[in-house]
Each structure stands twice: as C-alpha cells, then as structure tokens.
KOLTORSE-830336 format. One record per residue (C-alpha): residue number from 1; residue in one letter; chain; x, y, z. Coordinates in nm, 3 decimals. Example, Ala and Ser with C-alpha at 12.3 -4.5 7.8 and 13.67 -1.06 7.14 Angstrom:
<atoms>
@num:1	residu:A	chaine:A	east:1.230	north:-0.450	up:0.780;
@num:2	residu:S	chaine:A	east:1.367	north:-0.106	up:0.714;
</atoms>
This chain:
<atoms>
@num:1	residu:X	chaine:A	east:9.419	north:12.313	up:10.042;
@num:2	residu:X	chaine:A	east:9.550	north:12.600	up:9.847;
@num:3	residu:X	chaine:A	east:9.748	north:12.745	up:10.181;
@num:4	residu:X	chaine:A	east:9.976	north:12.522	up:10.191;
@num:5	residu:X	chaine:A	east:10.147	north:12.684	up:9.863;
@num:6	residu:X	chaine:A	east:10.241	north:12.996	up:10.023;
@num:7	residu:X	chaine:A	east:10.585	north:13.100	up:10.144;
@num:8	residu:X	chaine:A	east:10.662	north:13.240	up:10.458;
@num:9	residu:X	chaine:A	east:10.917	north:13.517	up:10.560;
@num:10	residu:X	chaine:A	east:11.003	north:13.442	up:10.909;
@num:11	residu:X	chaine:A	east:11.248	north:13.696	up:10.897;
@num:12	residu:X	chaine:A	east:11.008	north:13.945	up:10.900;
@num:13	residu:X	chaine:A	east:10.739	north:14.055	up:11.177;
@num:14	residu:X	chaine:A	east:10.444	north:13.987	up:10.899;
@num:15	residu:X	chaine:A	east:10.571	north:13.657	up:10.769;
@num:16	residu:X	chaine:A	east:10.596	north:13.499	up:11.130;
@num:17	residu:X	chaine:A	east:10.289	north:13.662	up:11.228;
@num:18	residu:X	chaine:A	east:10.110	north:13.493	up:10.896;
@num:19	residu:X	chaine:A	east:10.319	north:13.174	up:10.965;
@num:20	residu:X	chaine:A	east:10.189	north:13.149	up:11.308;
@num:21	residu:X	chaine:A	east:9.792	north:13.260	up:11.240;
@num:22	residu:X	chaine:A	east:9.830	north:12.985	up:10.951;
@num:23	residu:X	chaine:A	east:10.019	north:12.741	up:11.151;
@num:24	residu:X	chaine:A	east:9.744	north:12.763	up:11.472;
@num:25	residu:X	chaine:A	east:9.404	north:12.771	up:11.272;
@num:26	residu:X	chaine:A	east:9.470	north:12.646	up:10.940;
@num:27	residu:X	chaine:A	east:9.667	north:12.326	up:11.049;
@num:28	residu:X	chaine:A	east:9.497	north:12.277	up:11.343;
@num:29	residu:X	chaine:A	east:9.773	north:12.302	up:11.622;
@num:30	residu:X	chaine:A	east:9.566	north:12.475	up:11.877;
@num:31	residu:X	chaine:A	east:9.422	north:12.125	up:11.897;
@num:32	residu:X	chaine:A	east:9.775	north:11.964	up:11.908;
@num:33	residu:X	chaine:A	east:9.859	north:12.159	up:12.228;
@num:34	residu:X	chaine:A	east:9.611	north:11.953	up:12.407;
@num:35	residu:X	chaine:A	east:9.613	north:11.624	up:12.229;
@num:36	residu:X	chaine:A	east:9.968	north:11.489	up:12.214;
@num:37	residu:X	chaine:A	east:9.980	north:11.174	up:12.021;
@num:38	residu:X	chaine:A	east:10.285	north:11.082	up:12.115;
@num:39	residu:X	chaine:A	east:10.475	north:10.774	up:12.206;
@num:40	residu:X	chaine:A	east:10.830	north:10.603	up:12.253;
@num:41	residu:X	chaine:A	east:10.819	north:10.317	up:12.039;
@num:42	residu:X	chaine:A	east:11.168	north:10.161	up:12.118;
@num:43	residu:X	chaine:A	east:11.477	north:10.305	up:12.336;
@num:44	residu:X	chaine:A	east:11.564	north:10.513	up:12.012;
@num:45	residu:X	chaine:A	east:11.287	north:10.598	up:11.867;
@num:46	residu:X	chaine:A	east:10.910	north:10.807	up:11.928;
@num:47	residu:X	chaine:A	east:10.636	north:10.925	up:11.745;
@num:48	residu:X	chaine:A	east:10.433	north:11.207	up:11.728;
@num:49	residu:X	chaine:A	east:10.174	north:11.412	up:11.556;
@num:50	residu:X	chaine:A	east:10.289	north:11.758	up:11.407;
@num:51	residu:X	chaine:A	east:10.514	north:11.939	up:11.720;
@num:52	residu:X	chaine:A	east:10.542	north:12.303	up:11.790;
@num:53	residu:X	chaine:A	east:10.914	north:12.416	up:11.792;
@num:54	residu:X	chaine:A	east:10.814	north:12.508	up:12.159;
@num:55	residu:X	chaine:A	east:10.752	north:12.103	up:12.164;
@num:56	residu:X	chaine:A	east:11.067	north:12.046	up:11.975;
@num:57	residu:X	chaine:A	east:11.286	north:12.191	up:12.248;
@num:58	residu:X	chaine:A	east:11.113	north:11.996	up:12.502;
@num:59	residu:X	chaine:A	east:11.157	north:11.698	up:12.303;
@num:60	residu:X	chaine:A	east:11.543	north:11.798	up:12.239;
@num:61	residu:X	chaine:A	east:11.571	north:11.875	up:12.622;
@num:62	residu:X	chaine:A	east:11.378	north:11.575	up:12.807;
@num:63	residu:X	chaine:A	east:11.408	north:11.271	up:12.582;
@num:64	residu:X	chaine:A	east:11.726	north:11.378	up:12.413;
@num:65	residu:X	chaine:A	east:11.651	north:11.386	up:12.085;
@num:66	residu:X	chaine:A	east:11.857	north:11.415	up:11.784;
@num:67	residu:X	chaine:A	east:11.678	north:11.368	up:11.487;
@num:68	residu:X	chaine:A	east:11.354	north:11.447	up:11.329;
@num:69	residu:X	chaine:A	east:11.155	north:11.310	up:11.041;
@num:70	residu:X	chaine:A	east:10.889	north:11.469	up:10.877;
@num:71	residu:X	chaine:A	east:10.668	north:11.222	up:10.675;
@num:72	residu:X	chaine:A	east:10.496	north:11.508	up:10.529;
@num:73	residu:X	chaine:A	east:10.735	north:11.636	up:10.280;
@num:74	residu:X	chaine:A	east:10.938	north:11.942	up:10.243;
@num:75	residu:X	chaine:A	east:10.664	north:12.196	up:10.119;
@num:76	residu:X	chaine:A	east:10.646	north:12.583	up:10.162;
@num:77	residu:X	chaine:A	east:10.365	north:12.536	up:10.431;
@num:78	residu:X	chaine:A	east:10.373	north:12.726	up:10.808;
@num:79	residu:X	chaine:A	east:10.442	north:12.438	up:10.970;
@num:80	residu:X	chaine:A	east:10.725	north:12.318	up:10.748;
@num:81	residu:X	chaine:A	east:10.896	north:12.640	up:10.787;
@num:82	residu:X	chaine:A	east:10.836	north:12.680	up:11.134;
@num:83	residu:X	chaine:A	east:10.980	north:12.322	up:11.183;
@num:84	residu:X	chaine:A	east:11.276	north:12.428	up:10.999;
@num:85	residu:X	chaine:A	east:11.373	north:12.752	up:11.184;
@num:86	residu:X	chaine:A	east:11.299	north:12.523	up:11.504;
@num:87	residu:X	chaine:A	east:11.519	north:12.285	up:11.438;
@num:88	residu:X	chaine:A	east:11.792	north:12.469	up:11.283;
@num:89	residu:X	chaine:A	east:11.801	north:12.719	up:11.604;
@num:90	residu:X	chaine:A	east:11.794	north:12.360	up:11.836;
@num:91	residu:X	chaine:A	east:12.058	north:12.189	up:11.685;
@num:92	residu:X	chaine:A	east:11.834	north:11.921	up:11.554;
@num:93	residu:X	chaine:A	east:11.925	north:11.703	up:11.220;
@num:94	residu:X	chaine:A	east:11.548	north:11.744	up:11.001;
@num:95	residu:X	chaine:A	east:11.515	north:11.537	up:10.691;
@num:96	residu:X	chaine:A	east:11.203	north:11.493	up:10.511;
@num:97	residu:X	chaine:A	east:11.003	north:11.176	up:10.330;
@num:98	residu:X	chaine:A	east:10.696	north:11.284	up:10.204;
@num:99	residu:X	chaine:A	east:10.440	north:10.949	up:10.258;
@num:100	residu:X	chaine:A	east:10.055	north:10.932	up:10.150;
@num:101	residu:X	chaine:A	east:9.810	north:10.899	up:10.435;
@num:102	residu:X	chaine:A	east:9.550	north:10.715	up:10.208;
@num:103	residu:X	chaine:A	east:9.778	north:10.552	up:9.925;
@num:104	residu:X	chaine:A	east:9.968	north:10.205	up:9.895;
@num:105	residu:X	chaine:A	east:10.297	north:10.296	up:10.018;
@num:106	residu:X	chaine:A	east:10.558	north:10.377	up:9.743;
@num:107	residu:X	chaine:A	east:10.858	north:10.103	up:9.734;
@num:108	residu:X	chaine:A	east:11.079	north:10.376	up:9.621;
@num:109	residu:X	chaine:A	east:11.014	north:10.586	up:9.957;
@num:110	residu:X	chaine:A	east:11.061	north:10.296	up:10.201;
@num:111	residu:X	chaine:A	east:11.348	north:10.211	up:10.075;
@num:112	residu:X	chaine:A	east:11.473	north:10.576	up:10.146;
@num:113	residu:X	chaine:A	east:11.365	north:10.552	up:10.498;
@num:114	residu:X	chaine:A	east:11.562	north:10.219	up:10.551;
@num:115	residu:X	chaine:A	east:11.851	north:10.441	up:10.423;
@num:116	residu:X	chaine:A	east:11.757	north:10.724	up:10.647;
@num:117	residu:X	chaine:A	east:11.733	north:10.519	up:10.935;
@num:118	residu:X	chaine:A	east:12.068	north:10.350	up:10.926;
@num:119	residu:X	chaine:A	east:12.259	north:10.698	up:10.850;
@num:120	residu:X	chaine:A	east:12.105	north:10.932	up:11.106;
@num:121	residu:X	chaine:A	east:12.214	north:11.031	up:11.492;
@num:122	residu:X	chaine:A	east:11.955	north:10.844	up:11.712;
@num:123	residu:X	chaine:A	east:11.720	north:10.958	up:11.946;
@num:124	residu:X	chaine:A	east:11.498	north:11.033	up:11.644;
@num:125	residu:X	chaine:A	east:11.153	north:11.131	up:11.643;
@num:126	residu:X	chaine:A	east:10.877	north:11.081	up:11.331;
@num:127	residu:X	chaine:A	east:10.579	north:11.298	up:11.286;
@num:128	residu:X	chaine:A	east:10.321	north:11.347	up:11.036;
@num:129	residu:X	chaine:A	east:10.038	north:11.568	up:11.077;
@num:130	residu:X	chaine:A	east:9.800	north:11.360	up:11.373;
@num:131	residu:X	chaine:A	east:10.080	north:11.077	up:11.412;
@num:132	residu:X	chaine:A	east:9.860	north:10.841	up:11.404;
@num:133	residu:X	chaine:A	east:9.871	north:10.686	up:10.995;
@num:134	residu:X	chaine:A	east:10.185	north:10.772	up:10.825;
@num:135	residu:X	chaine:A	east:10.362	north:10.772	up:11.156;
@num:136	residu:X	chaine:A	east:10.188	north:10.486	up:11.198;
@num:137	residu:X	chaine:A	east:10.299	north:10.296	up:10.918;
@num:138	residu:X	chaine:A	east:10.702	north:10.422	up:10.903;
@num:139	residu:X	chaine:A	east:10.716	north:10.281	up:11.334;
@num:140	residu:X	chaine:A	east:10.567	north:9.942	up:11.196;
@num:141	residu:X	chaine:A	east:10.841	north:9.977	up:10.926;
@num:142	residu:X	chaine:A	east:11.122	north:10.059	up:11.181;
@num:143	residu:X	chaine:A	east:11.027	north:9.829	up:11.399;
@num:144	residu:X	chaine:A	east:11.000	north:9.527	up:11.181;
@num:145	residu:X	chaine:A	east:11.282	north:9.587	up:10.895;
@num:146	residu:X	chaine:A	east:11.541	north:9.757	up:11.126;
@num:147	residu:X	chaine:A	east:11.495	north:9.628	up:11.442;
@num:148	residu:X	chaine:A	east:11.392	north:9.324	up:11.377;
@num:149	residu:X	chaine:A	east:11.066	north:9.280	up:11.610;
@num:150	residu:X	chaine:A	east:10.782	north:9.025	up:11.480;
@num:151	residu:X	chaine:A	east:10.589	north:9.192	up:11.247;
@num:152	residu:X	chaine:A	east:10.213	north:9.065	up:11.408;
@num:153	residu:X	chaine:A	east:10.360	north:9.255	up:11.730;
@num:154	residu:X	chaine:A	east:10.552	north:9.571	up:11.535;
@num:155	residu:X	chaine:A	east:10.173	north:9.626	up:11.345;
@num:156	residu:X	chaine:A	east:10.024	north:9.717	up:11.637;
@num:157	residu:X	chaine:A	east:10.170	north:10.077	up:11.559;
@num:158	residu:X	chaine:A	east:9.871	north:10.125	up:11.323;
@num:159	residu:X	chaine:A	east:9.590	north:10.069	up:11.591;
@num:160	residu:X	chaine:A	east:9.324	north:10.271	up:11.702;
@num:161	residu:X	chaine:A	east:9.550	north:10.315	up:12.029;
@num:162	residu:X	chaine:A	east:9.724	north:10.586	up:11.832;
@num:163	residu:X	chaine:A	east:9.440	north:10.684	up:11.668;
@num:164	residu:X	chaine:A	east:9.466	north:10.531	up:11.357;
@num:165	residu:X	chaine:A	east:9.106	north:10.441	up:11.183;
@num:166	residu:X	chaine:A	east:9.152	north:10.124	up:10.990;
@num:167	residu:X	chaine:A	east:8.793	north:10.138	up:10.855;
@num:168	residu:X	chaine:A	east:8.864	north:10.461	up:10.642;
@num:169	residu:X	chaine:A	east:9.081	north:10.513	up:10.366;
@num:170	residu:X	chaine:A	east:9.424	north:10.553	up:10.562;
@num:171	residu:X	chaine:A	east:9.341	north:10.150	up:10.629;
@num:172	residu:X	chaine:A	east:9.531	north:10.099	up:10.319;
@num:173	residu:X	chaine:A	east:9.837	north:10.156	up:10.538;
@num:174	residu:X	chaine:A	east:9.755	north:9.822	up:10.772;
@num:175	residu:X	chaine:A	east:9.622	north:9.634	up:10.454;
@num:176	residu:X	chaine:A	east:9.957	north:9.654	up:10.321;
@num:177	residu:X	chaine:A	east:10.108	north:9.530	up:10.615;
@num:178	residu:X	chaine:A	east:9.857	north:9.226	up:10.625;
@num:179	residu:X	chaine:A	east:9.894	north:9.148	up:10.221;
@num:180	residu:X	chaine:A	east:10.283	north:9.138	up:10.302;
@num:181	residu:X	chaine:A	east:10.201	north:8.911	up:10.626;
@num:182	residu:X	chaine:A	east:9.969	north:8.671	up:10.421;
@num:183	residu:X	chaine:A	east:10.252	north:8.674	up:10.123;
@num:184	residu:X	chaine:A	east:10.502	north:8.553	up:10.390;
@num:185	residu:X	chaine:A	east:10.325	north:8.329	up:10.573;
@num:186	residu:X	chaine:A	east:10.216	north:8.150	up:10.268;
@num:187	residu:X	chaine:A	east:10.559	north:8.090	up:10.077;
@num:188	residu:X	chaine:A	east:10.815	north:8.266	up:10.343;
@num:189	residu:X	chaine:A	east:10.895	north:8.551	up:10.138;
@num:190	residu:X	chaine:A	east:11.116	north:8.818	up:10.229;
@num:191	residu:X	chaine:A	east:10.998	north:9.212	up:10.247;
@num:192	residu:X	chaine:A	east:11.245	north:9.325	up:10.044;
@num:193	residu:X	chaine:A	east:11.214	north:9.051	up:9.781;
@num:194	residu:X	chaine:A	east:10.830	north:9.052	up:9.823;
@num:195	residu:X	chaine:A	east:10.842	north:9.452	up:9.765;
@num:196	residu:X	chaine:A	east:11.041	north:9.423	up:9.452;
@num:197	residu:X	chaine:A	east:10.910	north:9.092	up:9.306;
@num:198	residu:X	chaine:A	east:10.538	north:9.076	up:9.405;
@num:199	residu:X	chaine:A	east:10.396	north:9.378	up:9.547;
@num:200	residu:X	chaine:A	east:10.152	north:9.601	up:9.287;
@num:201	residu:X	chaine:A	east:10.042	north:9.932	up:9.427;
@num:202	residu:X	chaine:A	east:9.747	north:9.944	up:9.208;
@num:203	residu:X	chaine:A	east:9.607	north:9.611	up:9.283;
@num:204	residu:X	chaine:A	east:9.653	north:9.683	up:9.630;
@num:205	residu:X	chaine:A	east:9.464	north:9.976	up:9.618;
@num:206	residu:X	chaine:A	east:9.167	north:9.877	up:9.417;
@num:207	residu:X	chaine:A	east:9.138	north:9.591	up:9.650;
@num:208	residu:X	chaine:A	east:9.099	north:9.773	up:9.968;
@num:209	residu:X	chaine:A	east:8.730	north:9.886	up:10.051;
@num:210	residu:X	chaine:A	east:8.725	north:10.132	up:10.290;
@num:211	residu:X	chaine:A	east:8.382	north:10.205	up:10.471;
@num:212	residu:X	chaine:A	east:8.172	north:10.452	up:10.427;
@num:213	residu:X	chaine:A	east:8.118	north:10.564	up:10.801;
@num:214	residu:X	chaine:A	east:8.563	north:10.524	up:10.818;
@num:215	residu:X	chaine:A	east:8.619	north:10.770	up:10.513;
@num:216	residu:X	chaine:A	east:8.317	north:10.978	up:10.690;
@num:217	residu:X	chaine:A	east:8.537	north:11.002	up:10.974;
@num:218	residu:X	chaine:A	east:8.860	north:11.046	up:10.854;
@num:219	residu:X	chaine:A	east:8.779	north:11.275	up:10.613;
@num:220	residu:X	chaine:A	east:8.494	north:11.519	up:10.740;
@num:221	residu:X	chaine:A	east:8.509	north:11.460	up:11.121;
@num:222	residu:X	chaine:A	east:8.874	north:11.419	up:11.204;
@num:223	residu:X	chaine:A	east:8.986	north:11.615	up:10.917;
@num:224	residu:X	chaine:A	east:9.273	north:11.416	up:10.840;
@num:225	residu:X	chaine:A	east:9.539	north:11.507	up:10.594;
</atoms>
C-alpha cells in the first residue's frame, strides 16, 4: 500500500486537502463515520477503531480523555498526521506502538506497552485501524497484566462482538492468548516468565491454521490492515 509512504504538509491548503482525500477514501474513514467500533473496556480505559480528530475532541470532551495510543505505528500516512495535528491542537498525550494484525505478538512490544501503561495520564484510549484485532489484543493485555482481571474473562476483547474474525489470519492474536492459557493452566506459569522462558513466535505462527473462508474475509472483504 504504497500511500502510506507519502508525507503530508498540513500547513499548506494542498497538503491538508491531499491528507484529507487520502485519509477519507484511501483509509476508509468515510466508513468509520458510521461504524464506530468503540467501547469502554474499564473506568480508564476504551477502544476504538481509527478516530477522526473531529472524534478526538468528542472523545477529549465527553469521556474525558487524556491519552491516546496508536497501535499502528508512527508512519508518514494521512491518518497519522492528521492524528498528530489533532491531538497536539487538543491537548492530548499520543504515543505510538506499532503491533501486527496477523503476526505472533512481539515480546519486545508488550513489554513497552506494560511500560506505557503504567507512565501515562489515564483516561486513555487505543485504536488501530477497525479496533477490532490489535485493539483487540493490547485491551486483553491491559486488562489481564495491569489490571489484573481473569484472563478467560479479559479474552473476550478479541471476539466477534468487536468484530474480530478468529477464523482468519488476525486469529493468531487469540491463539496466543489460548497457548499462554494452556501453558498456565498446565504448570502455573507466569506471563512474564512464560513470555521470556517458553514462548517462540515462530512455532506459534506455523502452528496456527487460519481458514480459508477467515483470510477470504479479512483480507478481500473487510479489507483489513
């Protein structure tokens, strides 16, 4: 998706205007004005798919919220600097982990999110693109390694509630939930030891077999990034 590697001026009346065009049709937010995937997922935190700055300000303005998390890395796409000029003119703290949709989760990156999420100002919202995998799999995260809920109920974040598709490839993101799950409830391993000693991102994902029909639908019907 060679689009995403362009820079935008938005100091400039062409820049925002290709920002925006980009931004609306390219990224698919005229769908996102309709379809709000978004929920509160404890008294501190929500998810979301990809907001509007017109959607950060509500977000700042009814639900209070301080921080925002991108889990789709700081690149020179229109939404990222869009996001950036929206939070910087709302007074909202923006920080950036860049998490696969279809990949075993990286040990490295979790381990900066449970570092973001004891440093920053709550309320905090996460977003990815549809909120519905990586968001997904950082509020099962939060839920179970900072605030401590039981993991069986904190995995429900990655359901098709929020329209995740376990069938496809972003099922990898549950199956690494439930290989951690099995691990523990087998020898009563710790996450953090279990991520360190025993998890192997490769062997994780050549043992998940997504369907064809789920990878259909992710990936040609839903679009999915």
């Amino acid at each position: 998706m060679g689009y995403r590697a362009k820079h935008y001026d938005l100091d400039t009346d062409a820049g925002r205007k290709a920002a925006w065009h980009d931004y609306w049709w390219e990224d698919h937010a005229f769908l996102r004005e309709w379809i709000r995937n978004a929920h509160q997922i404890s008294p501190r935190l929500w998810r979301s798919n990809q907001p509007s700055p017109d959607q950060l300000r509500a977000w700042r303005d009814e639900h209070g919220i301080r921080t925002v998390i991108n889990l789709r890395g700081d690149t020179p796409a229109s939404f990222t600097a869009l996001e950036k000029r929206a939070c910087a003119d709302l007074g909202l703290d923006l920080h950036f982990l860049k998490i696969e949709s279809r990949g075993a989760p990286d040990p490295v990156l979790l381990k900066e999110a449970r570092d973001l999420f004891a440093t920053i100002t709550y309320p905090a919202l996460i977003h990815c693109k549809s909120g519905a995998d990586r968001a997904g799999l950082i509020s099962v995260f939060y839920l179970y390694c900072v605030e401590g809920v039981p993991l069986a109920q904190a995995r429900q974040q990655l359901s098709n509630r929020y329209l995740h598709v376990s069938a496809g490839k972003t099922g990898i993101l549950g199956f690494f939930w439930d290989e951690f799950a099995r691990a523990e409830a087998a020898t009563g391993v710790d996450f953090w030891t279990w991520l360190d000693r025993d998890y192997d991102r490769e062997d994780l994902k050549a043992r998940f077999k997504p369907t064809p029909v789920g990878s259909w639908l992710v990936d040609r019907v839903l679009g999915r990034e």
